[in-house]
C-alpha positions as CSV (number, residue, x, y, z in Angstrom):
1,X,148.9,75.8,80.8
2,X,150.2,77.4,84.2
3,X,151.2,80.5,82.0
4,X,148.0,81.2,80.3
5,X,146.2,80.5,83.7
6,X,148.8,83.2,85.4
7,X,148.3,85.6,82.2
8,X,144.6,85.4,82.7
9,X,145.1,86.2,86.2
10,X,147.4,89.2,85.9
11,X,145.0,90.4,83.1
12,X,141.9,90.4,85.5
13,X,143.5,92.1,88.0
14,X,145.3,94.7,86.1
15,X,141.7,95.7,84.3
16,X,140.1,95.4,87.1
17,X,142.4,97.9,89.1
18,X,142.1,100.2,86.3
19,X,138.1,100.2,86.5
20,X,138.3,100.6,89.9
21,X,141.1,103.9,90.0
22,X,138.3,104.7,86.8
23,X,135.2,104.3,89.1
24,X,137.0,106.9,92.0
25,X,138.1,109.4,89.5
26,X,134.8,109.5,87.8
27,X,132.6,109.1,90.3
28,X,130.3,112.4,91.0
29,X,131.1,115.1,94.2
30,X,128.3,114.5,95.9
31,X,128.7,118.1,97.6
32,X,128.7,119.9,94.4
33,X,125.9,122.2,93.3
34,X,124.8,119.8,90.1
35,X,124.3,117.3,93.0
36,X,122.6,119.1,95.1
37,X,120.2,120.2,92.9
38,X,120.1,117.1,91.2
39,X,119.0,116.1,94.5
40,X,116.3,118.6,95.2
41,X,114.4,117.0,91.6
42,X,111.8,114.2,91.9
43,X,113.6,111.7,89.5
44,X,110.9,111.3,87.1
45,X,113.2,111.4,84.3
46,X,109.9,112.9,82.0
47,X,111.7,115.3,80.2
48,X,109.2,118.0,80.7
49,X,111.7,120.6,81.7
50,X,113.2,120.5,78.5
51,X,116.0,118.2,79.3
52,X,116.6,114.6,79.2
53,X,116.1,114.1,82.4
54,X,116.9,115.3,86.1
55,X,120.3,115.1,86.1
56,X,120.9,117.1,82.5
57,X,118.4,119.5,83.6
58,X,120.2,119.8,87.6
59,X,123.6,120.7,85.2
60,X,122.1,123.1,83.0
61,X,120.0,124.8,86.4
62,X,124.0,125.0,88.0
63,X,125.5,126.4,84.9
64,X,123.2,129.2,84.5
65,X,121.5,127.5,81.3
66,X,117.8,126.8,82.6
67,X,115.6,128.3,85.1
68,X,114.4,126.7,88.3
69,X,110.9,126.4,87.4
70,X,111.0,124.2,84.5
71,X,109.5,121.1,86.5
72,X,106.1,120.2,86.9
73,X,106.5,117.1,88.9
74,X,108.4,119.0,91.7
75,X,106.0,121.5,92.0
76,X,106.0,125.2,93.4
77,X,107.8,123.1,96.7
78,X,110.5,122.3,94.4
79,X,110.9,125.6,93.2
80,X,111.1,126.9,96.6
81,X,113.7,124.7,97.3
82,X,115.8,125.3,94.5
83,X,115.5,128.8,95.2
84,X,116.5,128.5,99.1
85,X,119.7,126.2,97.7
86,X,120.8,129.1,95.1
87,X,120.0,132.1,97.3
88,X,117.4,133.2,94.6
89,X,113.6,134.3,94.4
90,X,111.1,131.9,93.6
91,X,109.4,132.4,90.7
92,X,105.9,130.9,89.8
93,X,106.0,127.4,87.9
94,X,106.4,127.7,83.8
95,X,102.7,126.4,82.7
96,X,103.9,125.6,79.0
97,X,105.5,122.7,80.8
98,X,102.9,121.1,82.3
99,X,100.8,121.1,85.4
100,X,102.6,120.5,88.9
101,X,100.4,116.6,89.8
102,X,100.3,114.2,92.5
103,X,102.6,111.3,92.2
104,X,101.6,108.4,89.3
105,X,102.0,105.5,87.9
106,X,101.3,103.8,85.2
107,X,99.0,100.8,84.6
108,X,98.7,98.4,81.6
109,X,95.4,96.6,80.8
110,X,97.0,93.0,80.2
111,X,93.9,92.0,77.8
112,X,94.2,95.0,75.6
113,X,98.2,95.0,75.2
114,X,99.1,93.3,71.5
115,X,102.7,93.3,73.3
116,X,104.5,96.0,70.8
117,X,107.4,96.8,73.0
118,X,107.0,100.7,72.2
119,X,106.0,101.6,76.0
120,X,108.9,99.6,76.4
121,X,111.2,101.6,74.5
122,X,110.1,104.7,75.9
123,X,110.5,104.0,79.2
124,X,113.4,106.3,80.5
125,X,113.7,104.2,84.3
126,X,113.0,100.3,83.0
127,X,109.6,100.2,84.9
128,X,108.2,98.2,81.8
129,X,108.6,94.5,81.8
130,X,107.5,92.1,78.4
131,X,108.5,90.9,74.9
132,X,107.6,91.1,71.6
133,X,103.8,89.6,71.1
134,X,103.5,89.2,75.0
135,X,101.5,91.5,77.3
136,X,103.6,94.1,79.1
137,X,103.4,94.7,83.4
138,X,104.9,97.5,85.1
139,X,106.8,97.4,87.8
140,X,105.2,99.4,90.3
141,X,108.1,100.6,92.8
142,X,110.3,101.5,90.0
143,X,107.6,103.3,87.5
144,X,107.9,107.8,88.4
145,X,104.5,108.3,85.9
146,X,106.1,110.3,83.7
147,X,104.1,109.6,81.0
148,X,106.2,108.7,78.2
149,X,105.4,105.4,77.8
150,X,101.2,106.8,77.1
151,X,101.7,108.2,73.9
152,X,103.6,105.5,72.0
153,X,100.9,102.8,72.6
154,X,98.8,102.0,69.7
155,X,96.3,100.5,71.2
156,X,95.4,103.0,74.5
157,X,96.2,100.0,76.9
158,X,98.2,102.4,79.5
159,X,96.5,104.9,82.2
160,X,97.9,106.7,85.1
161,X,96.5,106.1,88.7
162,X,97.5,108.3,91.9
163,X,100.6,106.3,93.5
164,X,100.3,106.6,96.9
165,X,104.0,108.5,97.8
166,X,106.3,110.6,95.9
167,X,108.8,108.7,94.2
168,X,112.4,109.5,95.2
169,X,115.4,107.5,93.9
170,X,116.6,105.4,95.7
171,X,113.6,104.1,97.3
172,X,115.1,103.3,100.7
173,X,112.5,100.6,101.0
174,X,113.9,98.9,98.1
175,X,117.5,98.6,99.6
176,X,117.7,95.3,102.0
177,X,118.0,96.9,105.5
178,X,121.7,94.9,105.9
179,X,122.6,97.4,103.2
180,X,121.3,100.3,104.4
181,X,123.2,99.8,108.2
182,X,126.7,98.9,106.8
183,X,126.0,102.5,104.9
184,X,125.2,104.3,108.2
185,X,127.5,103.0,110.2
């Protein structure tokens, strides 16, 4: 019995120093350009830029793959920024991607949901919350109204409403502030 218990033991640690050398070696360079790009991008996650979402899109802008004005949601001011980080001109917003609008999320109507978990499925960011034949809620603070969840819904139970601030990942508000002072300090 003491054996298996000290196996166990030296099994846990052993995997679990491998995840963590894993998690260092793997983890992202904050200060490269992909980063700081990805950085610049609202976080919508919408895919209206072509790419899965900010991140793939951030990669493709660094390797020379995409232009900087593929993204409606950051707007001419996110051009401009990209442009000022990459030392390039700004160029006008690409229309057949969409229209640059303010900050949205989505709502359901509760009585008209049937509770078909396809806005569900479509949500990139998890903002969705229900199950099969129950109404669906979203959750406010985490939904970046990108719109993917509009078109799946049979029965036209989502809308968009102006959100009062951009949404910006991580919401600093949604860290608990003990969190957010160890970080700093």
């Amino acid at each position: 019995m003491l054996i298996a218990i000290l196996t166990l033991t030296a099994m846990v640690l052993v995997i679990g120093a491998v995840l963590l050398w894993l998690g260092r070696r793997l983890a992202p360079d904050e200060d490269s350009l992909v980063e700081r790009i990805n950085e610049i991008l609202p976080q919508t996650q919408c895919a209206q830029c072509g790419y899965p979402g900010c991140r793939p899109y951030a990669q493709a802008i660094a390797d020379g793959e995409a232009d900087i004005n593929q993204c409606p949601p950051g707007g001419e001011e996110g051009v401009k920024q990209l442009a000022n980080l990459l030392g390039v001109e700004p160029r006008p917003l690409d229309a057949s991607r969409g229209e640059h609008k303010p900050p949205m999320v989505a709502v359901i109507d509760e009585d008209r949901c049937i509770g078909c978990t396809l806005c569900i499925q479509a949500c990139p960011v998890d903002a969705i919350l229900g199950a099969q034949r129950q109404m669906h809620t979203v959750i406010e603070a985490e939904c970046t109204g990108c719109e993917l969840c509009i078109d799946p819904c049979p029965v036209d139970c989502i809308d968009l409403v102006a959100h009062g601030e951009p949404w910006r990942w991580p919401r600093p508000d949604a860290i608990p502030l003990k969190i957010r002072e160890a970080a700093h300090g």
